[in-house]
N, C-alpha and C positions, 0 to 999 in steps of 0.2 A: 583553551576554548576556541570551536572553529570560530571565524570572522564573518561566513557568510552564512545562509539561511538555504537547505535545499527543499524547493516546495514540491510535493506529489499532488496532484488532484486524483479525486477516485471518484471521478462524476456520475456512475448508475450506479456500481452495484448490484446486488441479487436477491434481493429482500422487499424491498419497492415498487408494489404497483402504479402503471403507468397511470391508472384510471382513479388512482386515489393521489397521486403527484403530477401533473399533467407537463411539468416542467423538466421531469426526468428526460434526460437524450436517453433514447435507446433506439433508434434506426444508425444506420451508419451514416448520415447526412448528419443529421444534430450533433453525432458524436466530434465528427468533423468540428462543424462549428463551433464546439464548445472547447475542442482542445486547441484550437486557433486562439481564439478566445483569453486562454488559461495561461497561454506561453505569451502572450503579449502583455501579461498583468507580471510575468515573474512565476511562471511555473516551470519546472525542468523535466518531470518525469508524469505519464500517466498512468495509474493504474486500474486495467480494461479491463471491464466483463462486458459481454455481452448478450445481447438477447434474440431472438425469434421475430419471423413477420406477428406474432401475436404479443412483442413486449415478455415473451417469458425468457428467462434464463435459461441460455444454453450453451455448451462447447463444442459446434459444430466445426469441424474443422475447414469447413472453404468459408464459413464467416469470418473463420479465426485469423485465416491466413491471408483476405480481403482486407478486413480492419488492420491486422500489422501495416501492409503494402500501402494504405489509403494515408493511415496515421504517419509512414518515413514520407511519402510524394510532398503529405501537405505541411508537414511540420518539423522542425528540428527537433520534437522532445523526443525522451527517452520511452520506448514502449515496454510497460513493464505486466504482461498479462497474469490475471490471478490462478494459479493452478489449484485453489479452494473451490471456487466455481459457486453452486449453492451445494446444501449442506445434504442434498439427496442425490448426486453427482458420485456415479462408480468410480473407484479409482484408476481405471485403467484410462477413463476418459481425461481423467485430469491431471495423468501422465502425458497421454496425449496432448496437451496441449504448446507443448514444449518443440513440437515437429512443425510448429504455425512460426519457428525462429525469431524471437523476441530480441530483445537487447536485455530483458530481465525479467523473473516468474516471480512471483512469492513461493513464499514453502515455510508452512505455516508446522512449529516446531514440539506440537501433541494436541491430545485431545481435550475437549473444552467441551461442555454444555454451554447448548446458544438457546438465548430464551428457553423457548420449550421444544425445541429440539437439540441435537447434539454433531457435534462437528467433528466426525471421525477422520482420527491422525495417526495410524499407526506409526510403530516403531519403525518396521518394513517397509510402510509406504513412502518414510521422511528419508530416511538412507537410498529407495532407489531412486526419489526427485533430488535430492544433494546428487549422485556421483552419474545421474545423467545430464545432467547441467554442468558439473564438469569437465563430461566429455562432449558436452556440444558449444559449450564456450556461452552460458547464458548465465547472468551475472543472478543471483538469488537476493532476495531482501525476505529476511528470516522473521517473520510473524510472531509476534509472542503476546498472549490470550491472558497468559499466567505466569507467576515468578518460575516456577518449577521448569518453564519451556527454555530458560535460561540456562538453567544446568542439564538439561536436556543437547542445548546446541553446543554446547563444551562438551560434552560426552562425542556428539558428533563428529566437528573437528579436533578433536583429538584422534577417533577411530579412522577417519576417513577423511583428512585434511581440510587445508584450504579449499574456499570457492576456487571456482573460475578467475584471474587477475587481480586474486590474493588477499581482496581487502574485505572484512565483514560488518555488511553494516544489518541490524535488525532495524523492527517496527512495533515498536510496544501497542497495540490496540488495546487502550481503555473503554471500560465502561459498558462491556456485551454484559449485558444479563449472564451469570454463568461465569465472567472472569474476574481477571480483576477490575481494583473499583476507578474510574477517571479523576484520582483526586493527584494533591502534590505531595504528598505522603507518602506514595505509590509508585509515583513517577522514582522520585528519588530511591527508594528502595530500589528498585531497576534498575538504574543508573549505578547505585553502587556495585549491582551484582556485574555489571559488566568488565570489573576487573579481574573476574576470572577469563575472561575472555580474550583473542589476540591485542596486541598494543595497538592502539591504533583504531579500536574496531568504535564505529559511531551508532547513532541511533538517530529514527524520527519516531513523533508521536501521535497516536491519533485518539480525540476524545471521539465516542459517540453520544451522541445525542447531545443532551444537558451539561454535559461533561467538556465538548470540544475547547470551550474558553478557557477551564481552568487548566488543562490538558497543555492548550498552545502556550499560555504564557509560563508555565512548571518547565516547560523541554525549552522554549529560548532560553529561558534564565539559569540554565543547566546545562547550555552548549547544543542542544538537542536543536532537531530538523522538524520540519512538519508536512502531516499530512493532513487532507481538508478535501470536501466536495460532501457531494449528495447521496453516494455511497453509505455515510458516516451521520450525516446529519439530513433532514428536510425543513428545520426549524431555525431562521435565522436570529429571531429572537422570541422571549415568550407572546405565543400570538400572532409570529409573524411568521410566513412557512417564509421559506427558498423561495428566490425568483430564479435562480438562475447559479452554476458553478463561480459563475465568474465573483459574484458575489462572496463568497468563502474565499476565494485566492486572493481578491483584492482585502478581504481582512485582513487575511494573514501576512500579506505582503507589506501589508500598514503598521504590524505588529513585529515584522521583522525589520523595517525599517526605524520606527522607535526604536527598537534593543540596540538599533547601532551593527547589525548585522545582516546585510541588504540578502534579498535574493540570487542564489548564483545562477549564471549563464548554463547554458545547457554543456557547451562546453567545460565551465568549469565541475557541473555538476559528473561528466563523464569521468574528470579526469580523477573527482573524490572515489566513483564507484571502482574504480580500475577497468572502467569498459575500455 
């Protein structure tokens, strides 16, 4: 079982309006602030999306490649950009996103019904974000929606190797309408599937919504890592929205410190990804 606790914040997201969450960071100022914020409570890695002077979601690539430059100037954490984008995002754009040079992308491992849309994954699209990451040396944190994205990503590396500095860690996303469900019944079934996978390979989890609590304490008590922010949830309890990321990190950091499993340093969180 690891010892330490790696936290990701995924502070906007791309589902969330500004004008119905007012607390969502989405200029490049607030994002600042909040991953200042985030790494000072025990966060290691961010996972960005970004958006428009109008708060919408986009993959524009000089915002892309602003927010990477802004996020290494102000912060030690790990920039890990979503190459999912929103779920109406071409895929050539969200290959592109990878030329904005991250330290990490998702690559989110098939297709999934999201609510009432759907989140197209081809087979074609997953193989050319794997082996262009790659070759350009960006470490991937592999998305899984559903059990089935698991033998999916054993099919991969198998065909077409290791990442990027060898190590594989996924991200179980519970709880989308459309996937699997956020419970511990779930988690664990995940977990056992990952012994078809390299030795070694880890996992973080992430509940959405209602799901985030049972979600965090299933993956500490299972070795698992976590992810957390306002991407994932806006409700910090029933009745109570989000005020802010930092709120969510400092749960979880309170939750990993209980398990007896503190938050790692960003350094050591580099050295678990093989960046």
């Amino acid at each position: 079982m690891t010892t330490g606790t790696l936290i990701t914040v995924a502070p906007t997201g791309a589902e969330s309006a500004k004008a119905e969450v007012p607390a969502l960071p989405v200029t490049l100022d607030e994002l600042l602030l909040t991953a200042k914020e985030c790494e000072a409570l025990g966060a290691a890695v961010i996972h960005v999306h970004i958006r428009d002077d109008e708060a919408r979601p986009t993959l524009d690539q000089g915002r892309l490649r602003e927010t990477v430059a802004a996020l290494r100037e102000s912060t030690d954490l790990i920039v890990q950009l979503s190459s999912g984008g929103a779920v109406t995002d071409p895929e050539a754009d969200r290959l592109a996103v990878l030329d904005a040079a991250p330290d990490m992308a998702s690559c989110t491992m098939g297709t999934v019904n999201f609510g009432d849309d759907v989140f197209l994954n081809r087979w074609e699209f997953i193989v050319e974000l794997h082996t262009r990451m790659q070759e350009r040396g960006v470490v991937p944190e592999y998305e899984i929606f559903d059990l089935g994205h698991l033998t999916a990503l054993q099919r991969l590396l198998g065909r077409y190797g290791l990442p990027h500095g060898g190590h594989v860690h996924v991200d179980f996303v519970m709880g989308v309408p459309g996937g699997m469900p956020g419970t511990t019944e779930t988690l664990v079934a995940a977990r056992q599937m990952l012994r078809d996978l390299p030795e070694g390979t880890t996992f973080s989890a992430t509940g959405i919504g209602r799901s985030t609590i049972p979600v965090l304490l299933a993956s500490l008590s299972t070795g698992g890592h976590l992810r957390v922010g306002m991407e994932d949830t806006v409700t910090y309890a029933k009745g109570r929205p989000v005020e802010s990321n930092m709120q969510l990190v400092a749960r979880a950091v309170g939750f990993a410190q209980l398990a007896q499993r503190p938050p790692l340093t960003t350094a050591e969180a580099r050295e678990l990804l093989g960046l």
